[in-house]
C-alpha positions as CSV (number, residue, x, y, z in Angstrom):
1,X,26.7,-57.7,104.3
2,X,27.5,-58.2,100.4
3,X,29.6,-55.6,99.0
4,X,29.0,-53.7,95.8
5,X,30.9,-54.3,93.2
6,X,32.5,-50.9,91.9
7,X,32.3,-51.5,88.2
8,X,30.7,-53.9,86.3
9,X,31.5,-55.5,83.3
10,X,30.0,-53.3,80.7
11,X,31.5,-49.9,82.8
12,X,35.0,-51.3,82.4
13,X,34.0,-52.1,78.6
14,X,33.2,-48.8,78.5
15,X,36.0,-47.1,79.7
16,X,38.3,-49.2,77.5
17,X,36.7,-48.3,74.6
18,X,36.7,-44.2,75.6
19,X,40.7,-45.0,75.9
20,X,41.0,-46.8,72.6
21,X,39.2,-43.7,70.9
22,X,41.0,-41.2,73.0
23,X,44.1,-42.6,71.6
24,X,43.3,-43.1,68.3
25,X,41.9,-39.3,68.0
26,X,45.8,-38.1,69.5
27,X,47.5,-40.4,67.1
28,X,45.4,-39.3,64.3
29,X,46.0,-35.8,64.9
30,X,49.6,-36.0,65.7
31,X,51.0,-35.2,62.3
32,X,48.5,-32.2,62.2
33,X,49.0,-28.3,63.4
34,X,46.5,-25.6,62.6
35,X,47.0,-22.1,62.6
36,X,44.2,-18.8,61.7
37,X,46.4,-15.9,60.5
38,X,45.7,-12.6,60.0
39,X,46.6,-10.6,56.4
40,X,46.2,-7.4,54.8
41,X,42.9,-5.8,54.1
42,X,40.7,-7.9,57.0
43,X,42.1,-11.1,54.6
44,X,42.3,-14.4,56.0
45,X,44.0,-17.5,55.5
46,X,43.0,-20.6,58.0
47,X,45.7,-23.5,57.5
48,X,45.9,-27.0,58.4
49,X,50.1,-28.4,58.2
50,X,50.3,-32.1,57.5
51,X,53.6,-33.4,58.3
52,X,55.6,-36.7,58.2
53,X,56.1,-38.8,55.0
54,X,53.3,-37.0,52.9
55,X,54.0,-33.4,53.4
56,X,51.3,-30.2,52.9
57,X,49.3,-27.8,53.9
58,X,45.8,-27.2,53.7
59,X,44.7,-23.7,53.1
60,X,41.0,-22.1,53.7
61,X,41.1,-18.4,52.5
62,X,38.5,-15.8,53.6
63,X,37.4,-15.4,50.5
64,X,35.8,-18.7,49.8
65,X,38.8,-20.7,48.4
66,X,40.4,-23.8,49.2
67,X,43.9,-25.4,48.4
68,X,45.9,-28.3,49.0
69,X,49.8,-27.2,48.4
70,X,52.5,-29.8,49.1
71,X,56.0,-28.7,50.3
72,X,58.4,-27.6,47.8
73,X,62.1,-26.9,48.7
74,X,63.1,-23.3,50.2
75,X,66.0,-21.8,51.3
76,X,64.5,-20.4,54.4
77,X,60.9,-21.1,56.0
78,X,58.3,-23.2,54.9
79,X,57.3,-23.4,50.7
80,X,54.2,-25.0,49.6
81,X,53.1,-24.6,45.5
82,X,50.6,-26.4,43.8
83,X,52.3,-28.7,40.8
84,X,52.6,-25.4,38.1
85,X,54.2,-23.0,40.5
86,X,51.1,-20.9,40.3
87,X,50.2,-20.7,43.7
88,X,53.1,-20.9,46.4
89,X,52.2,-20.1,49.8
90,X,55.4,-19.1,51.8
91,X,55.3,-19.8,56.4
92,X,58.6,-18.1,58.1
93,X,57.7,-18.3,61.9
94,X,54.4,-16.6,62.9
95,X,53.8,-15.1,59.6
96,X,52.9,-16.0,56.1
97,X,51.9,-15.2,52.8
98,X,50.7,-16.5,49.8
99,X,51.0,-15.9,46.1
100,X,49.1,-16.3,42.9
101,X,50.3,-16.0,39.5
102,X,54.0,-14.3,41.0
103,X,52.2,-11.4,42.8
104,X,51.1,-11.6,46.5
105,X,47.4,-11.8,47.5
106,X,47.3,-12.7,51.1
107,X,50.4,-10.3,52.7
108,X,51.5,-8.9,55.8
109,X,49.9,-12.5,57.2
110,X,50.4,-12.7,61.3
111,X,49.4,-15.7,63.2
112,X,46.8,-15.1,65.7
């Protein structure tokens, strides 16, 4: 009686190439950390932290707007601004909030 064989050469191909992309999606999104919080007046501000040697966040606001903010320096927490100053969205544990023009838009921000 001839035994089966369990895989054959295209299954193990397969399943090598599932590893390589499985891999490649963790390494990928290694240097990435997302968070949803929740602001004043039913506001929202959905973020996306990109860390390593090219530091910033990403920032989708409930009210249509998006931003890319790289870190600035801070004495405590976590400062990102866009190039002028204008916008400076501040991240001190599970809360957050953001600025425009020196006055604060998105306040009283907790992290779901």
């Amino acid at each position: 009686m001839r035994r089966k064989k369990r895989f054959t050469g295209l299954g193990l191909w397969i399943i090598l190439i599932l590893i390589v992309v499985a891999l490649l999606a963790y390494f990928v999104n290694s240097n990435r950390t997302k968070a949803t919080f929740d602001c004043n007046d039913s506001k929202k501000i959905k973020t996306v932290f990109h860390t390593g040697d090219n530091e910033y966040v990403e920032l989708s606001l409930s009210d249509g707007r998006t931003m890319k903010l790289d870190v600035t320096a801070s004495a405590g927490g976590a400062r990102y601004s866009n190039k002028s100053e204008s916008i400076v969205f501040w991240n001190t544990g599970n809360t957050a909030r953001l600025e425009e023009d020196g006055k604060a838009t998105f306040f009283d921000c907790i992290q779901k």
